[in-house]
C-alpha positions as CSV (number, residue, x, y, z in Angstrom):
1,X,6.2,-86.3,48.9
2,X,6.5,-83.1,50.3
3,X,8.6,-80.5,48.3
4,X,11.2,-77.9,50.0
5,X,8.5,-75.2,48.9
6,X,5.9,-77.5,50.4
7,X,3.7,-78.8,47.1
8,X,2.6,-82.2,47.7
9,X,4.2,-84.1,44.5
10,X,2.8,-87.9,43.7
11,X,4.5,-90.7,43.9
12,X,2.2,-93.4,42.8
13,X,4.7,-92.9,39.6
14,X,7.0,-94.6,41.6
15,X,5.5,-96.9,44.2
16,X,2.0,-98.6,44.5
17,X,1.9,-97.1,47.9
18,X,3.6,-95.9,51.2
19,X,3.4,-99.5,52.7
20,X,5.3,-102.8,53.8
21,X,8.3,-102.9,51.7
22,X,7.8,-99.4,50.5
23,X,9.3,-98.5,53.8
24,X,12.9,-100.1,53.4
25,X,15.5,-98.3,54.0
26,X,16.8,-98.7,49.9
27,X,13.2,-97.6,48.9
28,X,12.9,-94.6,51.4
29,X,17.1,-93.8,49.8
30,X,15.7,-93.9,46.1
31,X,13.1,-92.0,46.6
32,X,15.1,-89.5,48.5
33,X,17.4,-89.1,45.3
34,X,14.4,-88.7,43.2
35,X,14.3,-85.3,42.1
36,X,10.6,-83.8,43.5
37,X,10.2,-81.4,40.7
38,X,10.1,-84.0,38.1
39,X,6.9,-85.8,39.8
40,X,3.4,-84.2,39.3
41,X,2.0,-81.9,41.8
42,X,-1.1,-82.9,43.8
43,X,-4.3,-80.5,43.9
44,X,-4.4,-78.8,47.6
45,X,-8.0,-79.7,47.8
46,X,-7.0,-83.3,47.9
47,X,-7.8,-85.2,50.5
48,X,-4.9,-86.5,52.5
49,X,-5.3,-90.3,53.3
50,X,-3.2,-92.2,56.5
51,X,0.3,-91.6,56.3
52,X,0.7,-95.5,55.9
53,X,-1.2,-98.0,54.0
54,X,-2.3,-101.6,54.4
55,X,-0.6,-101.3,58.3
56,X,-0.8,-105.0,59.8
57,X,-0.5,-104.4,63.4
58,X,-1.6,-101.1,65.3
59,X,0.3,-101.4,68.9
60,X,-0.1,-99.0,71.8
61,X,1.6,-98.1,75.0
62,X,-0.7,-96.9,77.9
63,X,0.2,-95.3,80.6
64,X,3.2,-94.0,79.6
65,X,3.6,-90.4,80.9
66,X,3.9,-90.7,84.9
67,X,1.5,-87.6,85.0
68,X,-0.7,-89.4,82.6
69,X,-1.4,-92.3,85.0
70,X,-1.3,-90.1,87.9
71,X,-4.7,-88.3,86.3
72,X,-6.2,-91.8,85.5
73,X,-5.8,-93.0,89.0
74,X,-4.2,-96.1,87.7
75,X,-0.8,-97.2,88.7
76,X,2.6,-96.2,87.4
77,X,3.7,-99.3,85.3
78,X,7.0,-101.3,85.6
79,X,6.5,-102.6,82.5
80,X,4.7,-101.2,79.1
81,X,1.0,-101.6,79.3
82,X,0.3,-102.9,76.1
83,X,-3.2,-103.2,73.6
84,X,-3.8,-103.3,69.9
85,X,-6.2,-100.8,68.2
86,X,-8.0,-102.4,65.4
87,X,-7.0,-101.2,61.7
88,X,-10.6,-100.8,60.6
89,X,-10.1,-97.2,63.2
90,X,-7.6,-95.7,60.5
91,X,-8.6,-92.6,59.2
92,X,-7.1,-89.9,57.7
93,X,-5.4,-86.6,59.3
94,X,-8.4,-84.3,58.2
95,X,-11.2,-86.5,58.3
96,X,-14.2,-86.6,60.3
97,X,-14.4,-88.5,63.5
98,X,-17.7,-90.3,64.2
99,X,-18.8,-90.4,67.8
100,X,-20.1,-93.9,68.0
101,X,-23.6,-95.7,68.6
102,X,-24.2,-95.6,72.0
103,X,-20.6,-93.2,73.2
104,X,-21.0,-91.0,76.0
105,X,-17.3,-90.4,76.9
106,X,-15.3,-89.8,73.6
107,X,-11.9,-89.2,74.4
108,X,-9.0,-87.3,73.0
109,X,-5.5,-88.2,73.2
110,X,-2.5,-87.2,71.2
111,X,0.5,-89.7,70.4
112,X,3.9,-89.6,68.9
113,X,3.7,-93.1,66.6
114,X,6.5,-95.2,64.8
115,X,6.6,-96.7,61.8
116,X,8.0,-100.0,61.4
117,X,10.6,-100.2,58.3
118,X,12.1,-102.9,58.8
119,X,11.1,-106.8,60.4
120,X,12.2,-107.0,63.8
121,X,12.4,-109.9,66.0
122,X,14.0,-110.0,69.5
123,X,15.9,-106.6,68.7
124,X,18.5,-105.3,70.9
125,X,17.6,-101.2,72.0
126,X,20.6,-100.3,70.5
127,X,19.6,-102.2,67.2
128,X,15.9,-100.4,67.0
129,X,16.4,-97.6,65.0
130,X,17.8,-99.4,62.3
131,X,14.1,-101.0,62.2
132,X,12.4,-97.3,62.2
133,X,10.6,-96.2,58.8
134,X,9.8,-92.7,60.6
135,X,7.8,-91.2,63.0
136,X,4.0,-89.7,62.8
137,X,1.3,-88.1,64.5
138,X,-1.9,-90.3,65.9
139,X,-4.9,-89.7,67.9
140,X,-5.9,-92.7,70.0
141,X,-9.2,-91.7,70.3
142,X,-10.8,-93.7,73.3
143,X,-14.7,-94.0,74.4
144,X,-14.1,-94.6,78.2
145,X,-17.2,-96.2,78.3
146,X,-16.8,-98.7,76.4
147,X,-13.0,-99.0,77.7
148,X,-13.9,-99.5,81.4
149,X,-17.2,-100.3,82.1
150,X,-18.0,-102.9,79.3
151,X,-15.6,-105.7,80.6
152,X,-12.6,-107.3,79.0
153,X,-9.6,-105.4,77.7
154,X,-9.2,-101.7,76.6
155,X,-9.7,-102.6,72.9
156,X,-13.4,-102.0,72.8
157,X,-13.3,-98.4,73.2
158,X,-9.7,-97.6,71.2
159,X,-11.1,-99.3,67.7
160,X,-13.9,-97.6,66.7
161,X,-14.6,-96.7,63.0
162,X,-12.0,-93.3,62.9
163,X,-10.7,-93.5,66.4
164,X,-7.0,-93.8,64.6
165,X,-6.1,-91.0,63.1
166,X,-2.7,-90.7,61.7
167,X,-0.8,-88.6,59.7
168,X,-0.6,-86.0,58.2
169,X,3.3,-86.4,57.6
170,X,5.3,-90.1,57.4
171,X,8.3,-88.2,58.7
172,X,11.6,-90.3,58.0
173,X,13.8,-91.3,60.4
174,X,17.0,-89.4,58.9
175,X,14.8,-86.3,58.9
176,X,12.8,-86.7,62.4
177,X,16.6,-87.8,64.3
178,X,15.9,-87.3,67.7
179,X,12.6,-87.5,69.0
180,X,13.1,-87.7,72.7
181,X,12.4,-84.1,73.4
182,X,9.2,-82.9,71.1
183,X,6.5,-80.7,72.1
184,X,3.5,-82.3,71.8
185,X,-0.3,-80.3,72.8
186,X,-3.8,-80.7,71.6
187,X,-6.9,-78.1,71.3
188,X,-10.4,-79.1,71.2
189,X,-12.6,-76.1,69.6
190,X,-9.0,-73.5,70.0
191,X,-8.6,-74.6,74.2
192,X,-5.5,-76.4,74.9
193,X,-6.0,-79.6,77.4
194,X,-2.8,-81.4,76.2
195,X,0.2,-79.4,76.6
196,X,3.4,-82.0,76.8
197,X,6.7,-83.4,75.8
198,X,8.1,-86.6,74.6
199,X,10.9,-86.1,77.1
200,X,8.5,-87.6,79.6
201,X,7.8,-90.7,78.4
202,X,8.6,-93.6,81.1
203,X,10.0,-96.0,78.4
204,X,11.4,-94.3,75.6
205,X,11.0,-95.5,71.8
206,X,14.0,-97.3,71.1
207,X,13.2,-99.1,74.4
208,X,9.6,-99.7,73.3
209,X,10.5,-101.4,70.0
210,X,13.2,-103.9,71.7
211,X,10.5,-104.8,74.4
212,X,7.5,-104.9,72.0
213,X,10.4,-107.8,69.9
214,X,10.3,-109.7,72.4
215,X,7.1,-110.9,72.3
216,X,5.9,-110.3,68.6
217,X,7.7,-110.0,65.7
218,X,7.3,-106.2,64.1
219,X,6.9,-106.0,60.5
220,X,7.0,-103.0,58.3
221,X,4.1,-100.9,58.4
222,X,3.2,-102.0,61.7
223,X,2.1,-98.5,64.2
224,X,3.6,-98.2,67.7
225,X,1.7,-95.6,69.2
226,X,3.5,-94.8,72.1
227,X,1.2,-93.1,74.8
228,X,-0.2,-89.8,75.6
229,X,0.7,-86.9,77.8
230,X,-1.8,-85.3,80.6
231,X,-4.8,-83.5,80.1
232,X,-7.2,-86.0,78.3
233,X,-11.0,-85.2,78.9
234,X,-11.8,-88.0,82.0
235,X,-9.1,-87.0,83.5
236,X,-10.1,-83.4,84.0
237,X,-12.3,-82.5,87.0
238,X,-15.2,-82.2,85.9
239,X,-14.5,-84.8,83.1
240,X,-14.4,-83.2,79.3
241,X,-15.8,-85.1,76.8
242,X,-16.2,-84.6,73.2
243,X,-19.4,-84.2,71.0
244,X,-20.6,-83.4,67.5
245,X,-19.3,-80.5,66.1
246,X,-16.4,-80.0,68.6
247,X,-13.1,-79.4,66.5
248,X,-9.7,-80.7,67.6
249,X,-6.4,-79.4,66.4
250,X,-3.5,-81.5,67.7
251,X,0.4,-81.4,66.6
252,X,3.9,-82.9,67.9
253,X,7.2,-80.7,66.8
254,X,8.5,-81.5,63.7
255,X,5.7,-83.9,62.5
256,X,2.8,-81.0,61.2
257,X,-0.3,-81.0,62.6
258,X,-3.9,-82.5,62.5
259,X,-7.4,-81.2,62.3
260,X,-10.7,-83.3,62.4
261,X,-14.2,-82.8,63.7
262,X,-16.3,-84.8,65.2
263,X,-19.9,-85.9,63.7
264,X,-22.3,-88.6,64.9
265,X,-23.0,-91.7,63.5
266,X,-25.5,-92.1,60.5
267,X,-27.9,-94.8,61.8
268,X,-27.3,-96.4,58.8
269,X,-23.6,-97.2,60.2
């Protein structure tokens, strides 16, 4: 938990972990009334972990910024374009990414994500919030490689090892409200590519979650990531792509911000 003075206090006095049923809505109240000062502060060399533990399904929109598509050449959807990121890609908000065996196009691309609180199943739109933990940052790093050129669906270049940042704030619903307006940008090595706004999303999160019911049932934990504004590198003329060392900061109002750096993979991996 994060104080008013912003001191990370622990709560594994209190819960095994910020999963599953840890993200009901009479959990999230109790811990609410718990008084932060009493719990023990955490070191700030700690490393900060995923937002969310143990997460059972990782969804994501594509294509949902018009401009987005536009810059991928690839047709503005009636529908969402949905694909699942593996879980094994979760990583942490500050950790290393690792440019994969074989990559030659690793991709950047900033994403406002919700958290399932609560099991949903053929929701209404007007019924999804209710079924909202909170809201967080991810990366849905992407090796366009591997994502276009190697046949089959997109999920061969979204679930690499790291390519799912999250974090570094679980922000609760009742403290996020509205998130239909939020700046949203990325920098890689302190140069902005992404530079957008959650007010341009085609189909909007409340939307997303009554859709997304409709075919699958939601459970608590589960990550809808839900698509990425312009300015990702193979969309860029010429195409950007990342490589060891490269740095990228990325943030979304209201939500903090992440920082991770990019490293190659040992041979060992």
């Amino acid at each position: 938990m994060l104080d008013r003075n912003g001191q990370i206090r622990d709560l594994s006095v209190l819960v095994d972990d910020i999963a599953g049923n840890t993200l009901s809505d009479d959990v999230i109240e109790a811990l609410r009334n718990h008084d932060p000062l009493s719990l023990p502060t955490v070191a700030p060399t700690t490393r900060l972990g995923p937002c969310v533990g143990n997460v059972g399904n990782f969804i994501c929109i594509g294509l949902n910024f018009e401009d987005h598509a536009l810059e991928a050449g690839l047709p503005i959807p009636q529908e969402p374009v949905v694909f699942m990121k593996s879980t094994s890609a979760i990583s942490g908000p500050f950790d290393d990414v690792i440019r994969p065996k074989g990559s030659q196009k690793m991709d950047w691309e900033i994403e406002l994500a919700i958290v399932i609180g609560k099991r949903a199943s053929y929701i209404t739109e007007e019924q999804a919030d209710t079924h909202i933990a909170g809201y967080c940052i991810a990366n849905d790093l992407s090796e366009r490689d591997f994502q276009f050129n190697r046949g089959g669906q997109w999920d061969k270049g979204k679930s690499c090892d790291t390519f799912a940042p999250i974090g570094p704030w679980l922000v609760t619903r009742d403290e996020a409200q509205d998130m239909t307006n939020r700046a949203m940008w990325l920098e890689v090595n302190g140069h902005r590519y992404q530079n957008g706004s959650t007010a341009r999303m085609i189909f909007r999160p409340h939307f997303l979650l009554h859709y997304l019911s409709q075919f699958m049932t939601l459970m608590p934990g589960d990550i809808v990531s839900t698509g990425t504004p312009p300015g990702v590198g193979f969309g860029l003329k010429p195409p950007v792509f990342l490589a060891p060392g490269d740095v990228m900061t990325l943030g979304i109002d209201g939500l903090g911000q992440q920082r991770t750096r990019v490293i190659d993979a040992s041979p060992a991996l």
